[in-house]
C-alpha positions as CSV (number, residue, x, y, z in Angstrom):
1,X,-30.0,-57.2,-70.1
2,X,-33.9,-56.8,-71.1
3,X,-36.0,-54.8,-68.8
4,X,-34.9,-52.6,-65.7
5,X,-36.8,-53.7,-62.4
6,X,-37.3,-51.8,-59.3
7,X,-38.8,-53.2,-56.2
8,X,-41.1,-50.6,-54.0
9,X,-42.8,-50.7,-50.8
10,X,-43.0,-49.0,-47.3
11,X,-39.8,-49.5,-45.1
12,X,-39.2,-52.7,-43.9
13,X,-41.2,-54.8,-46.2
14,X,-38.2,-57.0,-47.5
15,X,-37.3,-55.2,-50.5
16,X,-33.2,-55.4,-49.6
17,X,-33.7,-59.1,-49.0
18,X,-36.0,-59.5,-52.5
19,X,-32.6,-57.6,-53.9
20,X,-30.1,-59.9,-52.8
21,X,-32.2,-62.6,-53.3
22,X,-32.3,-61.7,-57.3
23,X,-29.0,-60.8,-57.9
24,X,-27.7,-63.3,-55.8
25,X,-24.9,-62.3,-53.3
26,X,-25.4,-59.7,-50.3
27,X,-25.3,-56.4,-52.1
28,X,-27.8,-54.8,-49.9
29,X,-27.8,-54.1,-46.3
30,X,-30.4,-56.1,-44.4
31,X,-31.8,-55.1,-40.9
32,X,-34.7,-54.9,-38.8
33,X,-34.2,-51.8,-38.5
34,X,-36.7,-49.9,-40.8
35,X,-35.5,-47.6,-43.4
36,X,-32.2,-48.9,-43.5
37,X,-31.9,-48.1,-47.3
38,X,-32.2,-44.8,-48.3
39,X,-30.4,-44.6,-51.5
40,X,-31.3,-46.3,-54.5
41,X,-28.9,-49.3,-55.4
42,X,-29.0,-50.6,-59.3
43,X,-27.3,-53.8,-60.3
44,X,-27.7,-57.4,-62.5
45,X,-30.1,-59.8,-61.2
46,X,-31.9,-62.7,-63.1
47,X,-34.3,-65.9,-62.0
48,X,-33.3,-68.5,-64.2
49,X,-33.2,-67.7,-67.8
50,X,-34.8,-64.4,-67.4
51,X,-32.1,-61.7,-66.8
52,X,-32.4,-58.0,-66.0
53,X,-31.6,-55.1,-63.5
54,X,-32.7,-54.5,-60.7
55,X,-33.2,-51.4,-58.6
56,X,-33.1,-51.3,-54.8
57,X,-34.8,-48.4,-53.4
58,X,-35.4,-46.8,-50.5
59,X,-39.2,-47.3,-48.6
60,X,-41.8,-45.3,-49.4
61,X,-43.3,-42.7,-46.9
62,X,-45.4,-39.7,-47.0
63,X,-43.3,-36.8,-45.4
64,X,-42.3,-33.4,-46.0
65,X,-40.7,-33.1,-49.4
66,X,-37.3,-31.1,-47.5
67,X,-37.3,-33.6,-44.8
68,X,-34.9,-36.6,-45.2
69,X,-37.6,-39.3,-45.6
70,X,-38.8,-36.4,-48.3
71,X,-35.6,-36.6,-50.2
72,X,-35.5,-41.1,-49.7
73,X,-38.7,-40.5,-51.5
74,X,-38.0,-38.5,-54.3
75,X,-34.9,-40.8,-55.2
76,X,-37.4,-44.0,-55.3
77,X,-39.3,-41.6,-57.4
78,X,-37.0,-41.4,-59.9
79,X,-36.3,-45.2,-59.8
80,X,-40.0,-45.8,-60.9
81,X,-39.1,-43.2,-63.9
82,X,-36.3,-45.3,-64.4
83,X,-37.9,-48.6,-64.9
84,X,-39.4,-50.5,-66.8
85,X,-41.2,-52.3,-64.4
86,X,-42.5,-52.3,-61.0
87,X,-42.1,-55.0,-58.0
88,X,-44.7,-53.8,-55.6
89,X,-43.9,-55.6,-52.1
90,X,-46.2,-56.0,-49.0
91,X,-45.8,-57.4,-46.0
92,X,-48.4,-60.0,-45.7
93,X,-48.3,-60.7,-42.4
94,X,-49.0,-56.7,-41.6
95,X,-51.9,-56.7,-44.2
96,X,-53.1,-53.8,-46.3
97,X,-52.1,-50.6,-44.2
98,X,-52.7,-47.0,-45.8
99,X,-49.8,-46.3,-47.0
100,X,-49.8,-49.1,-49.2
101,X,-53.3,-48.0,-50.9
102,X,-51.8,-44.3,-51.4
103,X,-48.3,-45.5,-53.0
104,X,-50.5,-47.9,-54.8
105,X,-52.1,-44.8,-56.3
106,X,-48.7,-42.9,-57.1
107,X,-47.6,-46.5,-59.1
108,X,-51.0,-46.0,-61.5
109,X,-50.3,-42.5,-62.1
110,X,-46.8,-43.9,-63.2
111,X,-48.6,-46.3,-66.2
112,X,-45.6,-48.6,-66.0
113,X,-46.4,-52.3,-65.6
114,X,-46.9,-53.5,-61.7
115,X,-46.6,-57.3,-60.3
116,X,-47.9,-57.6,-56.2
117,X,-45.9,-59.2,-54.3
118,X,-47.2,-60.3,-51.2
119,X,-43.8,-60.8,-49.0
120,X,-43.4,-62.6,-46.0
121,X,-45.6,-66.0,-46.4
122,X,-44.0,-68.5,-44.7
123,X,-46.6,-70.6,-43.2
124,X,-50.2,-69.9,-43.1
125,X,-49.5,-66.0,-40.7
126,X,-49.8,-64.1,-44.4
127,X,-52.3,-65.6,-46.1
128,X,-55.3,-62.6,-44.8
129,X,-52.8,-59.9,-46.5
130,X,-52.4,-62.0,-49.2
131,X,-55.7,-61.9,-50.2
132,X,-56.3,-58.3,-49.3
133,X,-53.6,-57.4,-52.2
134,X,-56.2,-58.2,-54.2
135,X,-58.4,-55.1,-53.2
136,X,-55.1,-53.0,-54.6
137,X,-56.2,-53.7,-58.4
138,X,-52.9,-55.3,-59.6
139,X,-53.7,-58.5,-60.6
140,X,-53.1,-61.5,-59.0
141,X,-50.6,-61.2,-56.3
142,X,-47.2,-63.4,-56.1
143,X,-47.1,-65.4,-53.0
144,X,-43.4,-64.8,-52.0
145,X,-41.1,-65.1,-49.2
146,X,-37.7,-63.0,-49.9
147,X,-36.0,-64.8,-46.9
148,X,-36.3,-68.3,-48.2
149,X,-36.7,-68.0,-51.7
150,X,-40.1,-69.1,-52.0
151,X,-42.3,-68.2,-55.3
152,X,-38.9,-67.3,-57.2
153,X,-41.1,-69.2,-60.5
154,X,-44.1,-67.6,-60.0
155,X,-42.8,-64.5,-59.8
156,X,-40.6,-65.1,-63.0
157,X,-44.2,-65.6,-64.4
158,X,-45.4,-62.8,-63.5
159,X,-42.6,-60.7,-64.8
160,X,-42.6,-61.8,-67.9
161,X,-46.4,-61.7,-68.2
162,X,-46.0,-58.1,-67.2
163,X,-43.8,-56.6,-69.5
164,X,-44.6,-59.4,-72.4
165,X,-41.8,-62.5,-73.0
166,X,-40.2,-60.7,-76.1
167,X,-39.4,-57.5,-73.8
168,X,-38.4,-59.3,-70.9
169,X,-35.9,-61.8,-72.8
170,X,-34.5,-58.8,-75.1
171,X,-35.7,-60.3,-78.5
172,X,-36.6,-57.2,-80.0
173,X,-33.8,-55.4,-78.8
174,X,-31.7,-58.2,-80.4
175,X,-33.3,-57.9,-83.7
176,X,-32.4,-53.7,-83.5
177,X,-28.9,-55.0,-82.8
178,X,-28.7,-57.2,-85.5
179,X,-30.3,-54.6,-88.0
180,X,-27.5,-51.9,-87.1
181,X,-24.6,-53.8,-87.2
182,X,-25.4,-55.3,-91.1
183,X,-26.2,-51.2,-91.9
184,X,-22.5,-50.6,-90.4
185,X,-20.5,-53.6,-92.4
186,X,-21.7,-51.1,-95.6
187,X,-20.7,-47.9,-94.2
188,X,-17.3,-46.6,-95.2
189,X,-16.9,-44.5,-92.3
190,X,-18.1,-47.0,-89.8
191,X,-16.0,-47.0,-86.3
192,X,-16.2,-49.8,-84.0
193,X,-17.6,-49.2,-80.9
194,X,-15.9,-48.3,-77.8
195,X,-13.6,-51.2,-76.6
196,X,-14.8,-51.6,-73.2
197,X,-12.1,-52.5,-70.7
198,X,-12.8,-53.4,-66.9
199,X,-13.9,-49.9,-65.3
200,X,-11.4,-48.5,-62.5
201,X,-12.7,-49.1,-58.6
202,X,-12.7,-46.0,-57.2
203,X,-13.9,-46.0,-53.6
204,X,-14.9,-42.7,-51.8
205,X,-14.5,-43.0,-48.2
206,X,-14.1,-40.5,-45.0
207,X,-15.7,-39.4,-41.6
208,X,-19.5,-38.2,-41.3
209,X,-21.0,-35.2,-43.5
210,X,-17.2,-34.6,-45.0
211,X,-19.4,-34.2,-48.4
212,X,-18.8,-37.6,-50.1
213,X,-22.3,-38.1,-51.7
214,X,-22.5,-34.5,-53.2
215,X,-18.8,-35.4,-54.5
216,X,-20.0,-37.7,-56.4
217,X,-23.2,-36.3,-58.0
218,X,-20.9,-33.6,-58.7
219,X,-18.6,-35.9,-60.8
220,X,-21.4,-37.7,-62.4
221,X,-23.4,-34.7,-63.4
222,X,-26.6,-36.3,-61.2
223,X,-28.0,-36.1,-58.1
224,X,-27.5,-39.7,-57.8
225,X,-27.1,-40.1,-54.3
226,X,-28.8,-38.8,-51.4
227,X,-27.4,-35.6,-49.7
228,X,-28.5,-33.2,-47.3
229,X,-26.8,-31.3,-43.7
230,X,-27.7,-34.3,-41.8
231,X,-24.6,-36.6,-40.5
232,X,-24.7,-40.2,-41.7
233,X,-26.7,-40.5,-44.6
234,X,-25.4,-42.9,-46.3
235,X,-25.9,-46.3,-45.1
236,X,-24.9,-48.8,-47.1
237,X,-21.9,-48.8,-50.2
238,X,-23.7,-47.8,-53.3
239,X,-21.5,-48.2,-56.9
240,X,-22.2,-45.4,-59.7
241,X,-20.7,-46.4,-62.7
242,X,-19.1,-43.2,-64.8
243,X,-17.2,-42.5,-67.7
244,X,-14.6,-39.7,-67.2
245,X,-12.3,-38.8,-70.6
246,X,-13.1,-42.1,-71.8
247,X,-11.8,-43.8,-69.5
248,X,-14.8,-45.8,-67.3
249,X,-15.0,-45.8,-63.6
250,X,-16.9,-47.4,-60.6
251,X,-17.6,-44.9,-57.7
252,X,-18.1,-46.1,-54.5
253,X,-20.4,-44.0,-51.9
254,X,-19.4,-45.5,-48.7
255,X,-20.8,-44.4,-44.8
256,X,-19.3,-42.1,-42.7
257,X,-16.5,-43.9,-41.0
258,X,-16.8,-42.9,-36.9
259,X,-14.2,-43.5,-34.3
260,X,-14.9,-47.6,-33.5
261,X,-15.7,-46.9,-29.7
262,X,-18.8,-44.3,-30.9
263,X,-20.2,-47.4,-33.4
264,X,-23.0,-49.2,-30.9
265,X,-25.5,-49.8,-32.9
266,X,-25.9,-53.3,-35.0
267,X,-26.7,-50.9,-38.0
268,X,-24.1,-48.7,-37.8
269,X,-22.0,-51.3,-37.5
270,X,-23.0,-53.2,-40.8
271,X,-22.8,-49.9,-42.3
272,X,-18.8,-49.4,-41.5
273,X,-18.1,-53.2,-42.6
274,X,-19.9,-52.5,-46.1
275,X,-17.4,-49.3,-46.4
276,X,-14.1,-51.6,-45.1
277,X,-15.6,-54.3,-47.8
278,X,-15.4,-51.4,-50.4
279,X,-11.7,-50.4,-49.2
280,X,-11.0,-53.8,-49.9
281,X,-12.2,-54.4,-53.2
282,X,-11.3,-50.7,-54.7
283,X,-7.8,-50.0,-56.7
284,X,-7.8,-46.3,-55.6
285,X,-9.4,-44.9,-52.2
286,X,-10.0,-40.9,-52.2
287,X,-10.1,-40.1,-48.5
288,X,-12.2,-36.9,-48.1
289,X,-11.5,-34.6,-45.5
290,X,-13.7,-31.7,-44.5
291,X,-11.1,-28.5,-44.8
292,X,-12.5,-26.7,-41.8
293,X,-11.1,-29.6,-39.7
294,X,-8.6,-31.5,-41.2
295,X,-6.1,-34.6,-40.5
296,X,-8.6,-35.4,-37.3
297,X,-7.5,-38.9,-35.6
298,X,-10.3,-40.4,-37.7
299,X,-9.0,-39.3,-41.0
300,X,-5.5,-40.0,-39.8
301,X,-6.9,-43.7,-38.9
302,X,-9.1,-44.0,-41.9
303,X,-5.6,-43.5,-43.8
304,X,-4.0,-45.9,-42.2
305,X,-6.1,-48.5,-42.7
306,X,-6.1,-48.4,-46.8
307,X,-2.3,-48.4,-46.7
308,X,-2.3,-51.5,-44.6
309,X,-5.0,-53.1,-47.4
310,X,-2.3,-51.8,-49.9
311,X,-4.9,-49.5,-51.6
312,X,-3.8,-46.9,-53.8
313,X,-4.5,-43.2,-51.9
314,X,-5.4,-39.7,-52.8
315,X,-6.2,-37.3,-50.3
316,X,-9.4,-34.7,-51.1
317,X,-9.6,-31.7,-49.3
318,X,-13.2,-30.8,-49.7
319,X,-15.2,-27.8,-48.8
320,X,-12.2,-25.7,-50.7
321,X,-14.9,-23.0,-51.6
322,X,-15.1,-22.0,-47.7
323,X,-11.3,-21.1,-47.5
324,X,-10.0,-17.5,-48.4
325,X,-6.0,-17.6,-47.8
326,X,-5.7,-20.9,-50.2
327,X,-2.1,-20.7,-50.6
328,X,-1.1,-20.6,-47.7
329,X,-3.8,-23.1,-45.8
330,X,-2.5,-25.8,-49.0
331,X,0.7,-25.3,-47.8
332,X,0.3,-26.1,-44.2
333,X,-2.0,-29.3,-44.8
334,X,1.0,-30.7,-47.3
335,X,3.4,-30.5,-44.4
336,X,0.5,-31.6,-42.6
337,X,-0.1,-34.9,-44.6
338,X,3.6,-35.7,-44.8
339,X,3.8,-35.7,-41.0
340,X,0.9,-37.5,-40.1
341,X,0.9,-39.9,-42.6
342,X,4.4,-40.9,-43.2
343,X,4.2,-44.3,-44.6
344,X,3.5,-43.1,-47.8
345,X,6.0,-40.9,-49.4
346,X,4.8,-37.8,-52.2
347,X,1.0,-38.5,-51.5
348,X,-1.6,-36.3,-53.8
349,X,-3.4,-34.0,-51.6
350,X,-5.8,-32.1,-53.9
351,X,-8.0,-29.0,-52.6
352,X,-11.4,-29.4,-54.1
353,X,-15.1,-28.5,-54.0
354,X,-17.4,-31.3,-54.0
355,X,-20.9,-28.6,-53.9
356,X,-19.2,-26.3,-57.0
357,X,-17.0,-29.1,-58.8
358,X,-13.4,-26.6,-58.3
359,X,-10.8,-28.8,-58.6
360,X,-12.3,-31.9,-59.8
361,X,-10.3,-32.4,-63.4
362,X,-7.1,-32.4,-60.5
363,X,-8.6,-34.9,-58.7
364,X,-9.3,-37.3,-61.1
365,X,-5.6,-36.6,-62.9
366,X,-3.9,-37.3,-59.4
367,X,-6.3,-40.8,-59.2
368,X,-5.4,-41.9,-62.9
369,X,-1.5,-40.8,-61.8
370,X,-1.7,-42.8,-58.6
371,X,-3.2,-45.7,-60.2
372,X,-0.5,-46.2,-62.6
373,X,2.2,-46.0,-60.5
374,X,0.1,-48.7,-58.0
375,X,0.7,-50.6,-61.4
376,X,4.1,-50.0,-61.9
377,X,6.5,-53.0,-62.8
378,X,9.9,-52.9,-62.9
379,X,12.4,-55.8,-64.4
380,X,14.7,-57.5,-62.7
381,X,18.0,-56.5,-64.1
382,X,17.6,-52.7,-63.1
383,X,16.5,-53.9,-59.4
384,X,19.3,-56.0,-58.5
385,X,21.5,-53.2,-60.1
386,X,19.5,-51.1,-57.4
387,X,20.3,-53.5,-54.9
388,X,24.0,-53.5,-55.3
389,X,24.7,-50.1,-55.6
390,X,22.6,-49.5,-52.3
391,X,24.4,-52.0,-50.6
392,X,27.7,-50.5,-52.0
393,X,26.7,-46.6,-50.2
394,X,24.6,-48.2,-47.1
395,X,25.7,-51.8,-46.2
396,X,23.2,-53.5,-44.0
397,X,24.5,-53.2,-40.4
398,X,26.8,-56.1,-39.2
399,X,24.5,-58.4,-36.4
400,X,27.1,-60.2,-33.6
401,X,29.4,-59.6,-35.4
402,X,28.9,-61.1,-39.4
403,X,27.6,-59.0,-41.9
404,X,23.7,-59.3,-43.4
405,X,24.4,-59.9,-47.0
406,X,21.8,-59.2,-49.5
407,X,21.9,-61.7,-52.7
408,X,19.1,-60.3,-55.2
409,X,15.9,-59.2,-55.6
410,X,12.7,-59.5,-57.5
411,X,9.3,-57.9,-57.7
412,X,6.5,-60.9,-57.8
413,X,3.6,-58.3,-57.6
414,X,2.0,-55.8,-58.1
415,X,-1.0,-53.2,-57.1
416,X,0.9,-52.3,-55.1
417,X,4.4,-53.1,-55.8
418,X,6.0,-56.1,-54.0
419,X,9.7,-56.8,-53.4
420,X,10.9,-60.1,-52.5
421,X,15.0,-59.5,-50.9
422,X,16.4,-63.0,-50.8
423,X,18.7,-62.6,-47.7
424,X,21.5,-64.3,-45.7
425,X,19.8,-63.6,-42.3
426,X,16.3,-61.8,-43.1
427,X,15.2,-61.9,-38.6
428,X,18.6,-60.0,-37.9
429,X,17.5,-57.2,-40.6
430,X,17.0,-54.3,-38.6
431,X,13.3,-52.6,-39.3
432,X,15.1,-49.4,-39.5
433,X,16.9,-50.8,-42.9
434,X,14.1,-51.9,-44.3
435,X,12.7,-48.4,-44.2
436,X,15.5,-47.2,-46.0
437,X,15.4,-49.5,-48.6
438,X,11.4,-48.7,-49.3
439,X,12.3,-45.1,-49.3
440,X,15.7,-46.1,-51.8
441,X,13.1,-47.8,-53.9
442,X,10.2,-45.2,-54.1
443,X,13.2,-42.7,-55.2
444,X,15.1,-44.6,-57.3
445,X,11.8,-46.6,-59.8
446,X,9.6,-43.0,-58.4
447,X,7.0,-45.0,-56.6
448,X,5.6,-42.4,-54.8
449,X,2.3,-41.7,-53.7
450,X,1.7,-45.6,-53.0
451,X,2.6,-48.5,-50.4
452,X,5.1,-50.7,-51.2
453,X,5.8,-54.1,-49.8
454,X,9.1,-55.4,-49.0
455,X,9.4,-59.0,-47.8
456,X,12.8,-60.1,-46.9
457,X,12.7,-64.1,-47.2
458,X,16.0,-66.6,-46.6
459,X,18.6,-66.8,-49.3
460,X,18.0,-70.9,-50.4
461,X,21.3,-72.5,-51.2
462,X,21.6,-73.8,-55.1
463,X,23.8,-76.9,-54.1
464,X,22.3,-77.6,-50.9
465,X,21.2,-81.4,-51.2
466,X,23.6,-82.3,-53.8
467,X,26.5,-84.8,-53.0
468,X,30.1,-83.8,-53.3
469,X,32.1,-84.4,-56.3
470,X,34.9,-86.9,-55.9
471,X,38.3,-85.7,-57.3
C-alpha cells in the first residue's frame, strides 16, 4: 500500500458510501440517518491500479469538545494526523453550508494534501454546489457520485496528482525496500523478518455500555475507539488489528446487542446484523458482561447464539475493579455460568478490568487456550477405541425392542470439532444419548470450553449392490 486516505465531511455527505465504494464490499454502515459513523474505520481500498488505505471517519461538527459529537470529532481529528491525504466530500446538491468553510479551514491548518469532492451529482440538481467548491480554495473539485460510481477516474486523477504518482504508486518506498534488503544479504547477524501468519478473529461482543470499546483501547495501548457513559456508541463493527506476544490479532468492536423486541429502529437494526456478521466470521467471541449485573437474559442469549454458530467462547467479567469480596463473587458467577449456559462444558470465565487492564494477560491466555482446543484434531484409531469402550460401560438403549448399534466414527472437521457416528438406526437415537456421548467426548480428548458437533448419519452397507456368489 502507497498512501493512507481518509475521506472527511459533515454527517451525511456520503463518506460511508465513497468507503465501500473504494474498497469494494459493504464494510461500512450506510443510512440516512445522519451521523451514523462515529468511529473511524481503516481498511484496503484501490481504483484500478492505484492502491491504498482508506480511512472512514466519522462527520465533522462543531460541538463541545466533552460532548459525544466532541469526542466523533477528535477521532476524525486524528485520522487527518494519520493520513497522508485528504478526500474532502460535499454534498452538492446542499451547496456550500458553514460548516463546510470552517472544516475547510481546520484541513489547511493540517498542510496535508486535499482533493474536493463534490458528492451527490447525479443529474444536473448538483451542479450550483459544484461550482461553489470552487470558492473553498482546493483546486478543481471532482464531480462524483458515491452511490453510482460516477468520477471513479477522475478522482484517481486527482489522487495521484495530489500526493505526486511516485508516492501514490509506492515507487520510492520500493526503492527503500530494495536498498535494505541488499544491506541485509551482507549482514552476518541478519534475521528474517517476522513470518506473518493469518492474524486470529477475535470478535468482542455483549449488551449496551458493558465496556467493550475501552476493552479494547485498553488491549491495544490506544484510544482507538470511541468511549464514553453514553449506551450505544458503537454503531457499526470496527476491526483493530493488534499484535499480542507475537502472535497477531484482529479485534472486533461490535454494537451493543439489545433484547430483539427493544431494536425498532432501521439503524439499530443494521447495527445488530453487522455484530451477528462479526460472530460469524470470528474464531473466538469474548462475551463481556458488566459484573454489577451479570448472566442477564441478554447475555444468556447472546451466549447462545455463538455456540449455535460454533464459535469458540470466553466469558469477560468486566468492571472487576468495582467488586470488593472477589473470591467469593468469582465463585458464585462460575456456578453461575455452568448453570446457565450448560451447552458448553469447562467454559473460561475471566474477571477483568477493561478501564485499568487487571486481568487482561488471563484473558488473552484463556482466548489462545480456547482457540486451540476449537482446533483440536483427533485420529481415528483412538476415537473408535473411544467408541467401543463407551458402548461397552453405556450401551445405547434398545428401541422396540433391537438394540441401536454404533459401527465407527470419524471427526471430518474441525473449528469446532465435528463427529460423524455411522449408525444402525441414527432417528431411534435418543437425544438424551447423544448428550452423553458429547459430554464422553469433551472428557475423554479434553474438549472443553468449546461446542462440539455430533452428527449421527446411517451405517451404509459395504456389499449392498453386489450379486451373490454362487457356490
Amino acid at each position: 500500500m502507497g498512501i493512507t486516505v481518509a475521506i472527511i465531511g459533515r454527517p451525511n455527505v456520503g463518506k460511508s458510501t465513497l468507503f465501500n465504494r473504494l474498497v469494494g464490499k459493504r464494510l461500512a454502515l450506510v443510512d440516512d440517518t445522519p451521523g451514523v459513523t462515529r468511529d473511524r474505520r481503516l481498511a484496503d481500498g484501490s481504483i484500478a491500479s492505484l492502491e491504498f488505505q482508506v480511512i472512514d471517519t466519522a462527520g465533522l461538527e462543531d460541538a463541545d469538545p466533552e460532548s459525544l459529537e466532541g469526542r466523533m470529532r477528535s477521532q476524525t481529528e486524528r485520522a487527518v494526523e494519520e493520513a497522508d491525504m485528504c478526500l474532502f466530500l460535499i454534498d452538492a446538491r446542499a451547496g456550500l453550508l458553514p460548516d463546510d468553510k470552517m472544516f475547510a479551514d481546520l484541513l489547511r491548518r493540517s498542510s496535508k494534501p486535499v482533493v474536493i469532492v463534490a458528492n451527490k451529482m447525479e443529474g444536473s440538481r448538483g451542479d450550483a454546489g459544484y461550482y461553489e467548491a470552487y470558492k473553498l480554495g482546493f483546486g478543481d473539485p471532482v464531480p462524483f457520485s458515491a452511490e453510482h460510481g460516477e468520477g471513479m477516474s477522475e478522482l484517481h486523477d486527482a489522487i495521484v496528482a495530489a500526493v505526486s504518482e511516485d508516492v501514490a504508486f509506492g515507487k520510492e518506498e520500493e526503492v527503500e525496500t530494495e536498498a535494505q534488503d541488499l544491506d541485509a544479504l551482507d549482514d552476518p547477524d541478519y534475521i528474517p523478518p517476522y513470518d506473518e501468519t493469518k492474524p486470529l478473529k477475535v470478535a468482542i461482543v455483549g449488551r449496551p455500555n458493558a465496556g467493550k470499546s475501552t476493552l479494547i483501547n485498553q488491549m491495544i495501548g490506544d484510544d482507538r475507539l470511541l468511549t464514553g457513559p453514553e449506551a450505544g456508541i458503537t454503531r457499526d463493527s470496527i476491526s483493530v488489528d493488534w499484535e499480542w506476544n507475537g502472535r497477531l490479532i484482529k479485534l472486533f468492536d461490535t454494537a451493543g446487542m439489545r433484547k430483539k423486541a427493544k431494536v425498532q429502529e432501521k439503524l439499530e437494526k443494521l447495527s445488530v446484523s453487522d455484530g451477528l456478521r462479526a460472530i460469524q466470521f470470528a474464531e473466538v467471541v469474548i462475551v463481556v458482561l458488566d459484573v454489577t449485573m451479570p448472566f442477564e437474559k441478554q447475555d444468556l442469549q447472546i451466549a447462545d447464539l455463538i455456540i449455535r454458530e460454533g464459535r469458540a467462547l470466553v466469558i469477560a467479567l468486566n468492571k472487576w475493579d468495582l467488586i470488593d469480596n472477589r473470591q467469593e463473587v468469582l465463585k458464585e458467577l462460575e456456578l453461575q455460568a455452568r448453570e446457565h449456559i450448560s451447552q458448553i462444558k469447562g467454559m473460561r470465565v475471566v474477571p477483568i478490568s477493561g478501564l485499568t487492564g487487571e486481568g487482561l494477560e488471563k484473558l488473552m491466555v484463556a482466548v489462545l487456550e480456547v482457540h486451540r482446543i476449537w482446533n483440536k484434531r483427533i485420529p481415528t484409531a483412538p476415537l473408535n477405541r473411544w467408541l467401543e469402550a463407551v458402548q461397552y460401560h453405556h450401551p445405547p438403549p434398545a428401541v422396540a425392542g433391537r438394540r441401536i448399534k454404533l459401527k465407527y466414527v470419524t471427526q471430518p472437521k474441525t473449528r469446532p470439532p465435528t463427529f460423524s457416528i455411522a449408525c444402525s438406526r441414527p432417528e431411534k437415537l435418543p437425544t438424551s444419548y447423544e448428550r452423553y456421548l458429547i459430554n464422553s467426548l469433551r472428557k475423554e480428548f479434553d474438549l472443553d470450553s468449546t461446542p462440539i458437533r455430533l452428527h449421527m448419519r446411517k451405517g451404509e452397507n459395504p456389499y449392498a449392490g453386489r450379486k451373490r456368489r454362487v457356490k
